[in-house]
N, C-alpha and C positions, 0 to 999 in steps of 0.2 A: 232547385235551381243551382248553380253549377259555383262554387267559392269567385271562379273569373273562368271569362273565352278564352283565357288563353294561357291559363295554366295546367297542371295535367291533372287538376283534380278536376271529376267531373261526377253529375248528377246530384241527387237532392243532398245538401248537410243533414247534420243530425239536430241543425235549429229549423230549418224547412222539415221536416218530416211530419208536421203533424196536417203539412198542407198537402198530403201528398196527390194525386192525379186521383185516385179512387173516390176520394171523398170529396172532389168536387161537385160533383153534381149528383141527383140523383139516376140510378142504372134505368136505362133506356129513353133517357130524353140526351139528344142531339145535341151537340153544339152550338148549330145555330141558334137551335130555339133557347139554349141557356142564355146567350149571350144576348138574345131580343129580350128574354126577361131580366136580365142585370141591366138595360138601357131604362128599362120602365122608369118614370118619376111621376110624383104625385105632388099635392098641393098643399102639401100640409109638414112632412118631417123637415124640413129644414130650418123652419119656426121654431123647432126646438132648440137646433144648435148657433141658430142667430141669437136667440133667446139666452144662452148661455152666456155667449162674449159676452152682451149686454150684462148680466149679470155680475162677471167680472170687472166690465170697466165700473159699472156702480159701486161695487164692494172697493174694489180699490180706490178710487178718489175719496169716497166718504170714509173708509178708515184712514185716507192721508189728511184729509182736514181735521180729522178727530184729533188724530195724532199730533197736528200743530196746536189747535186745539191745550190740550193736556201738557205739552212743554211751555203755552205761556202760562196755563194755572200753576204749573212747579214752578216760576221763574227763570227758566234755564235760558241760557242763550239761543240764538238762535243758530247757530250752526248744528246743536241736537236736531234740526232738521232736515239735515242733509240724508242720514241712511234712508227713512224712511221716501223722501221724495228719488233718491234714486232708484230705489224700489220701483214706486208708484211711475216711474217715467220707462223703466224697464218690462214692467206687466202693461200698462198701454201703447207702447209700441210694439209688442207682442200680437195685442189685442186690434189693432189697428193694422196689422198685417193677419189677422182674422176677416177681416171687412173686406182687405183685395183677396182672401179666401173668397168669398164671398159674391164678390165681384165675378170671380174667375168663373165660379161656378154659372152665375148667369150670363155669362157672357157664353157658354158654350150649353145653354138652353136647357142647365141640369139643376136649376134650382128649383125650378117650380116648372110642372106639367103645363101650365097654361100660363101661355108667351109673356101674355099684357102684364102679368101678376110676376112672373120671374123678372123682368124689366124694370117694375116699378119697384118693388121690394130689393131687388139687388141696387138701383141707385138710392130708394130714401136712407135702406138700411145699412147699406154696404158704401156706395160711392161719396153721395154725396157728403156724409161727415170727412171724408178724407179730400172734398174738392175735386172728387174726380165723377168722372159717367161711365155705365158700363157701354154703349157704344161706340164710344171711343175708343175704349181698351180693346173692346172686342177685335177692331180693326188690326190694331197693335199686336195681339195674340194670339187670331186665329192665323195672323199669315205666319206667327212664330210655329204654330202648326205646323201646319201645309207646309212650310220649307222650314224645318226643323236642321239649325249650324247651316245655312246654306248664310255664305258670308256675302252677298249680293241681297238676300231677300226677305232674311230670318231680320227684322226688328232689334231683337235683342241682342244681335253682333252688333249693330249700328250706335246702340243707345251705349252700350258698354264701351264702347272706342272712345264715344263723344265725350263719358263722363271722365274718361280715364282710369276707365276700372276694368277694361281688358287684361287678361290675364294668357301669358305665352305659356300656355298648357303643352307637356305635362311639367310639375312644377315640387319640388319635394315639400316636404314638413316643412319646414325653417322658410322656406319662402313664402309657402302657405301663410302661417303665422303672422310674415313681417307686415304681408297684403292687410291680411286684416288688425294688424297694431296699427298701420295708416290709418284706420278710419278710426282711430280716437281723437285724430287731428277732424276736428270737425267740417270744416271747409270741405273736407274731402264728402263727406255725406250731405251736406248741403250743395252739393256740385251732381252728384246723384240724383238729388231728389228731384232740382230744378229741371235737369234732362230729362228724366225720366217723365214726371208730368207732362213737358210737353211735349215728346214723343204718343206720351198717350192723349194729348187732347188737340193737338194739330198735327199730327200724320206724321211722316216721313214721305220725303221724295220719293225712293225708292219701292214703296210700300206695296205688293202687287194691286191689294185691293181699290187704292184710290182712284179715282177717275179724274183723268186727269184733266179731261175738258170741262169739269166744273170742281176745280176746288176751292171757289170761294176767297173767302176773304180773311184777314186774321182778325179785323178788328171787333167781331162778334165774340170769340174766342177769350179776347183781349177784357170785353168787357165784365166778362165773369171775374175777371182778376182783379180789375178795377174794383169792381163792388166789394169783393173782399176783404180789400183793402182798406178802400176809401172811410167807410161804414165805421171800422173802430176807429181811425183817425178824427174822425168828425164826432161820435159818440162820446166818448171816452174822457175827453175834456171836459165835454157839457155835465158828463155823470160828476168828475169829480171837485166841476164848478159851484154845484148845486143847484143846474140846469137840468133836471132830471127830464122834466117836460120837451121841452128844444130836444135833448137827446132823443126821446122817442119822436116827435115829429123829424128830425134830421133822416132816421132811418125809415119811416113812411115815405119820404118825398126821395130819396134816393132809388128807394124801393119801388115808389113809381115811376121813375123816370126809366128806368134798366129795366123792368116786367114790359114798360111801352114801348120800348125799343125794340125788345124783342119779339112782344105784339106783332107790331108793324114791319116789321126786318122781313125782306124776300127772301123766300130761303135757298134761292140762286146764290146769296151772297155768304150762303151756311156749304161747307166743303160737302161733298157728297162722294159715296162710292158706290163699287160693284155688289157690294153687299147691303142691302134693303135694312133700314130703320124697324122696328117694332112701333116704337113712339116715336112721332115725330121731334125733330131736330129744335122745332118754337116748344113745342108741349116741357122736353126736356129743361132744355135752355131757364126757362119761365121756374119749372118746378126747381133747380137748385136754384135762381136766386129768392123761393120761394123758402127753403129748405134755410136757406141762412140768414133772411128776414126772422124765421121761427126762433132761431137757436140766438142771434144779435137781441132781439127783442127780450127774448127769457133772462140772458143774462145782465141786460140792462133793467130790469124790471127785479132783477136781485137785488143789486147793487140799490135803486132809489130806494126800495122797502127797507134799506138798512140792515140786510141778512148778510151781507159779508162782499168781499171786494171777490166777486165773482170772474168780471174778466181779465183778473190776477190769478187764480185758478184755471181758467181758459187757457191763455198765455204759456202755463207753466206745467199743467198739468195735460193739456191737450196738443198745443203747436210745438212746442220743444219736443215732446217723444215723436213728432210729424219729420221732423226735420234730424231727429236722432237715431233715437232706437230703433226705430220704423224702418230706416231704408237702411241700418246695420243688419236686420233682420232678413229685409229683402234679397241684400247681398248675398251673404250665407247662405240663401238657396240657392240663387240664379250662379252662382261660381258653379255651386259642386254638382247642380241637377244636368247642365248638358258641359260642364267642363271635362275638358281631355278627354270627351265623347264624338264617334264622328257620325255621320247619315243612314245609319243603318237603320229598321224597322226595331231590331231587338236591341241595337245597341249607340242608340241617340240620350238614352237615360237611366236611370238606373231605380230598384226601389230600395229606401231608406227606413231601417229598424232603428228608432231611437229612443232615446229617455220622453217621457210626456211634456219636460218642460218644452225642450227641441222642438218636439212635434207640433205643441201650439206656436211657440214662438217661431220657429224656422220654416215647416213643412204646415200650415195651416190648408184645412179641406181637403184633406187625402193626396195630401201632396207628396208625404212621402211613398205613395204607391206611384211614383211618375212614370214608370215603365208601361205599366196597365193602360194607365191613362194615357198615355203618348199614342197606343198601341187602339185602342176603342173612347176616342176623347166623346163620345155621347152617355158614355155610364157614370153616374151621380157619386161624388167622392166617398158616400156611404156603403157602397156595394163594388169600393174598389179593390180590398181584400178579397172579397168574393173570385173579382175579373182575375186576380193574380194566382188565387187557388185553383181557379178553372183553367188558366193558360199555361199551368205546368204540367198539363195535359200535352201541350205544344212541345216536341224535342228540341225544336229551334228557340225557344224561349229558355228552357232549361241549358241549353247548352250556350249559348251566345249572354244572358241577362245575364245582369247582377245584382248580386243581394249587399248591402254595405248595411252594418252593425255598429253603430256608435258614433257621433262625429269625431271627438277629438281622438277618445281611446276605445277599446274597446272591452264589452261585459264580459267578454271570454278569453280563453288562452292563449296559447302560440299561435305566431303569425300562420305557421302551417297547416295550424288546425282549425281555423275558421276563416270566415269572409272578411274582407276590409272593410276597413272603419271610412268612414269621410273623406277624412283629409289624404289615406292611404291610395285608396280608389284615383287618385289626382295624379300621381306619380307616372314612372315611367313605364313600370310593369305592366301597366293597365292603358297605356298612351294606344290610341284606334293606329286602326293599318292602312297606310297610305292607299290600297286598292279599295278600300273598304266599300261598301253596295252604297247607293244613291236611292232615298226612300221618299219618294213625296206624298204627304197625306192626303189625297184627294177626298177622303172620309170625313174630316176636321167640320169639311159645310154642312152637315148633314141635318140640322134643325134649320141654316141659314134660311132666306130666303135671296138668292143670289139674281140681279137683273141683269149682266154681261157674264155668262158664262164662258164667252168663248174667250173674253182675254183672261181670264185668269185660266184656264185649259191654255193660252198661248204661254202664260207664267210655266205655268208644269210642266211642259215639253222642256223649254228652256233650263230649269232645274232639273232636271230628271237627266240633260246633256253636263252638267257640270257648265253651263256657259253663262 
């Protein structure tokens, strides 16, 4: 792939070479047919690397209580707890932007080969610890698809305006940096987060897929928030009353009133769109306030057993890297994946070679192959190296993509002699051309099951005009 479109070096580097076009595939099987078997997904590899996160948030909270643990058997004060919990808030908001990996993937039907089980395991495993669904997102994402930087239709120009964290690309280093020294002012990532969630859980006006003669109601929406809420407010006092009992019933009778609510809720009064449910909208609804009855219950059931002030570990260890690290992380992709990028098929995204931390934390589920993906979004984040090795078989991919090495700096030498780094690719050198092609993904639905085809075919026409 080519260092940039539009500098005079061109064709593979001497860090792409080992991907080169030969060894894509093997000799005498077709394109097509490679690329029908890079979409294949099964029902079982992704259990692994969900299994992984899991692993890591386990490891890191129990060595962060250990660790508090050990500074009061030394006596030490308590501010010796600070390295290690800014650790632990920095590895679970990592890991926590692993889970919208997660999300992502089954929102675009690549987590698991069979629907019901990618659906379910993407919200037990993936959404609902972060309070979100992946149908919801999905709405949110796949139109980011399908009109990828189209500033009328793409989601994610709308949410980035709203939070204030649009960015007048292209933009150098120095400015690069100042953007994100703002979000150490916290308010700024709490203004993020809040937009951002509910973009992905009540739509956007503009959003092509909603329907707009039935979208329902907010206060269903509303009540998931409520119960989130309410639940430790009401809990939490009784645990540290010595009401331990009342606390568990407080969260039963809550717990029933919001599962009967949404029992009996018409789900006329549940937003609906052109793109068809897996699981139903009650089924869902029901299973996250199901999903945080389990995890409220567990950790009040800590705390009475006299194991340790657990929903002070919740608190500290879970919602603060939610509202921190987590959407600093999100940031950091969503800037640089389609910034100073314009509508083109080869040139809306780019793919990203970085250090491993990066890669989990920043680019989580093959995210740093976003060009591939952009380019075939039904191949599973596993075999997207694969798709990237086999489309530099593509001239038009080799010559237009881009390959970016490093975010802040980079592993190799002179600027002349290798690909941009991150923040480099942002700049002016690499800023899109105003004639640039108009590329709409009509491929993005491709596992959907879609019930108005023909307005969103009205969307395409319309973006595909620039109008």
């Amino acid at each position: 792939m080519a260092v940039n479109a539009q500098s005079a070096a061109s064709g593979l580097t001497a860090r792409n070479a080992a991907a080169s076009p030969s060894d894509a595939r093997p000799k005498g099987v077709r394109r097509g047919d490679a690329i029908r078997e890079l979409k294949k997904r099964n029902n079982y590899t992704n259990f692994a690397h969900i299994g992984f996160v899991y692993l890591v948030i386990v490891a890191t909270i129990a060595a962060t209580i250990w660790s508090y643990g050990a500074v009061a058997a030394a006596g030490l004060e308590w501010w010796w707890n600070i390295p290690m919990t800014l650790l632990c808030i920095a590895i679970i908001g990592a890991s926590q932007h692993q889970f919208g990996g997660v999300i992502h993937e089954g929102t675009h039907f690549t987590l698991f080969e069979n629907k019901i089980l990618n659906e379910a395991v993407s919200d037990w495993l993936g959404g609902f610890p972060i309070f979100t669904s992946t149908f919801q997102y999905r709405l949110h994402h796949l139109a980011h698809h399908q009109f990828i930087n189209d500033p009328l239709r793409d989601p994610d120009w709308a949410q980035l305006d709203e939070s204030g964290h649009h960015l007048d690309f292209p933009i150098t280093h120095v400015e690069m940096l100042k953007e994100l020294g703002k979000q150490l002012w916290l308010p700024n990532l709490f203004r993020y987060m809040i937009v951002r969630a509910r973009y992905s859980a009540l739509g956007t006006d503009n959003n092509p897929y909603m329907d707009r003669e039935r979208q329902g109601e907010r206060l269903p929406t509303l009540m998931g928030v409520i119960y989130a809420v309410a639940v430790p407010i009401a809990a939490i006092p009784l645990i540290r009353g010595g009401h331990g009992a009342w606390a568990f019933a407080a969260i039963g009778a809550l717990t029933a009133i919001v599962v009967s609510y949404f029992y009996f809720l018409d789900e006329n009064k549940l937003p609906h769109a052109h793109v068809d449910t897996v699981i139903s909208h009650r089924v869902t609804n029901i299973s996250r306030i199901v999903y945080m009855a389990i995890t409220y219950t567990a950790l009040t059931a800590v705390e009475v057993a006299g194991w340790g002030r657990a929903w002070d570990f919740y608190g500290l260890l879970w919602i603060l890297p939610l509202f921190t690290t987590f959407p600093l992380f999100m940031i950091m992709r969503q800037w640089v994946q389609h910034g100073n990028a314009d509508r083109g098929r080869y040139t809306n995204t780019r793919v990203f070679l970085v250090n491993p931390f990066i890669r989990y934390a920043v680019f989580p589920f093959g995210m740093d192959y976003h060009l591939p993906h952009h380019i075939y979004a039904s191949v599973p984040h596993y075999k997207l190296k694969g798709l990237h090795e086999l489309l530099l078989e593509d001239p038009q991919y080799r010559e237009k993509g881009i390959v970016v090495e490093g975010y802040f700096n980079s592993p190799h030498g002179k600027v002349e002699e290798r690909n941009p780094t991150v923040i480099e690719v942002l700049g002016e050198k690499y800023a899109p051309k105003p004639d640039g092609e108009i590329y709409v993904d009509t491929d993005t639905l491709e596992y959907a099951k879609v019930s108005d085809a023909a307005a969103i075919e009205q969307q395409n026409e319309k973006s595909a005009r620039g109008e």
